[in-house]
N, C-alpha and C positions, 0 to 999 in steps of 0.2 A: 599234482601233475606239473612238469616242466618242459619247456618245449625251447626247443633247439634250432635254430635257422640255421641249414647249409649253407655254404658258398654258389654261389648261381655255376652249375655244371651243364655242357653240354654244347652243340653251336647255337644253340638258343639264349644260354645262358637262364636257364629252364632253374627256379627253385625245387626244394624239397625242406623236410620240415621232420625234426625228430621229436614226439610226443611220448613222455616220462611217464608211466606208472609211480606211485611209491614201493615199488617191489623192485621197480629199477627195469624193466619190462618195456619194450619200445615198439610205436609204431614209429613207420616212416608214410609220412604223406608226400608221393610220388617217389620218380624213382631213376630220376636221369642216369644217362652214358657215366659212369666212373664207380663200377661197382667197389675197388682199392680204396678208393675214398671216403666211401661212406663207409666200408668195413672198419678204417683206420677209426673214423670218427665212433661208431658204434665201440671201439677199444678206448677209444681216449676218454669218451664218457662212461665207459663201464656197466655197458645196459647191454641187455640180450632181445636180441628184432624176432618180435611177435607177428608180425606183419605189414604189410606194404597195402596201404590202401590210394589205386589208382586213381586223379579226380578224371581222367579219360583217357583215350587209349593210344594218342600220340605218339611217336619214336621219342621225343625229345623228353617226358615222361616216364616211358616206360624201358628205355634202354638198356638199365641196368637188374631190370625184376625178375630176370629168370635166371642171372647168375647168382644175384642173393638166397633166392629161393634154394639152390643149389649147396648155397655152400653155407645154410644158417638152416634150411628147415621149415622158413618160414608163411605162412598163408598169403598169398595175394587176393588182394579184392578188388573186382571192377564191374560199372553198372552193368547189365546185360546187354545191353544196346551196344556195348564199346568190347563186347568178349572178342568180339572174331577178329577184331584187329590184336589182340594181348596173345590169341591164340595163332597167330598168324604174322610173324616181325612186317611182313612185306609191305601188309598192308595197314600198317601203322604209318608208312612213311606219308602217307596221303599226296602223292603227285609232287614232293619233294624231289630235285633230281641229286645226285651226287652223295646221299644218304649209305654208309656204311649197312653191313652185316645187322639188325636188330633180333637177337633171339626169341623167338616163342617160348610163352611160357605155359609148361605141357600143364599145369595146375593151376588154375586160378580158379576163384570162387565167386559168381554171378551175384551182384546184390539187386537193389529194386529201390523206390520210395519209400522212405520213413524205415527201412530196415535199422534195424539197431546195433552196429558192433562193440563188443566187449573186450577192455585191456585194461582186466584187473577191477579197480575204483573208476577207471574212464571209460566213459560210455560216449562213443559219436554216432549220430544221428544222420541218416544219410539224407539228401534235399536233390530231388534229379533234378537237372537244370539243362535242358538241351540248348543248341541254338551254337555252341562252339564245334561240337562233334554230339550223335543219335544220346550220347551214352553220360554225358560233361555231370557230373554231381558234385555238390559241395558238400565236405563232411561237417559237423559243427556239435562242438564240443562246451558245455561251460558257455561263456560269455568268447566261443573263438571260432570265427568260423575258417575252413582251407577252401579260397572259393578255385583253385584252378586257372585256367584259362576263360570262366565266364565272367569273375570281375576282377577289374584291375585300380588300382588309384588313378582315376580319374579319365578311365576309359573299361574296354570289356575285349574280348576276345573276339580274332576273326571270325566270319560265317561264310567265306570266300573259297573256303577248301571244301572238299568232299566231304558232304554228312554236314556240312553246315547249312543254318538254317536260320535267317534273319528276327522273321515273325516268332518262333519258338523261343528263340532267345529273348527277345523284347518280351515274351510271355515270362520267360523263367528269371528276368529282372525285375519285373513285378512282383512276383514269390517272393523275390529277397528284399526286396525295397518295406514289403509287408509284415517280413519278419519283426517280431515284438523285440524293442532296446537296441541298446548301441552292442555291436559284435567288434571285437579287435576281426579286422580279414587279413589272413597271411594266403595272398596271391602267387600263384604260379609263376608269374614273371613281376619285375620290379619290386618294390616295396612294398610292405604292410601300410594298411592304411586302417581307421574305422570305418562301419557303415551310416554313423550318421556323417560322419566329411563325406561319405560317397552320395548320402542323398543329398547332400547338399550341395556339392561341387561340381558332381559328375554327370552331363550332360544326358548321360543315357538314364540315370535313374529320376531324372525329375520328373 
């Protein structure tokens, strides 16, 4: 397995994450505004996108999943709680004003707890984490987890917007805090961090 960090895309400046099969077989974990770019990068590594797994349903996430899907073939996947916005661009903006055109995406595939998806030899694990948006999951693969927008190096994701949820999420950082071993996290926004620096550094995880 090889994984590939994007450029931060979008006006968020929103990561995404390329995860290598040895068959050469890719997912993309998220899926920000510059679908040209992630295509370039999918040519310049030479991998073929198996699919898009959403860690929630955000514009700044999902901007780009329904052109990919379009023009690669490939499965989207997002928890249930987070479908109707992936199903719906509008209401992904979540009370954002000045937010561009975000397409719906006519396909995507509902996951749940502990569901298992398959790419190839890699297997991610899905972990629902509410508390950013109904629907916020982190995938975790191997010793790696993609936590989203619920945890950050040395902080976590809004609960300020719509579908945010304080006590939920102080629930579902608990879940991760209890996760057995150190995990590399490759975060939705800023840099990767571990999760033992995150229990030990980060104020929300102590």
């Amino acid at each position: 397995m090889r994984i590939f960090r994007l450029k931060p895309l979008s006006i968020c400046d929103t990561n995404s994450y390329l995860v290598v099969s040895e068959q050469d077989n890719a997912a993309l974990i998220d899926a920000p505004d510059d679908c040209e770019y992630i295509l370039e990068q999918l040519r310049f590594y030479n991998v073929t996108l198996k699919m898009i797994l959403l860690t929630h349903g955000h514009f700044d996430h999902i901007g780009a999943a329904a052109d990919l899907q379009e023009k690669t073939g490939c499965e989207v996947y997002v928890h249930e709680d987070d479908l109707y916005m992936v199903q719906n661009g509008d209401l992904s903006k979540s009370g954002f004003p000045g937010i561009g055109v975000i397409k719906s995406v006519k396909n995507a595939t509902p996951i749940t707890e502990d569901d298992i998806i398959k790419l190839d030899e890699v297997e991610f694990d899905v972990l629902h984490t509410p508390g950013h948006t109904p629907g916020s999951v982190c995938y975790i693969t191997g010793s790696v987890m993609f936590s989203g927008d619920t945890l950050f190096a040395r902080s976590i994701g809004r609960t300020d917007m719509p579908g945010g949820d304080m006590a939920k999420m102080e629930q579902s950082l608990e879940k991760i805090k209890d996760l057995g071993g150190d995990l590399t996290v490759y975060p939705g926004h800023m840099t990767p961090t571990t999760l033992d620096t995150e229990r030990r550094a980060n104020p929300y995880l102590r």
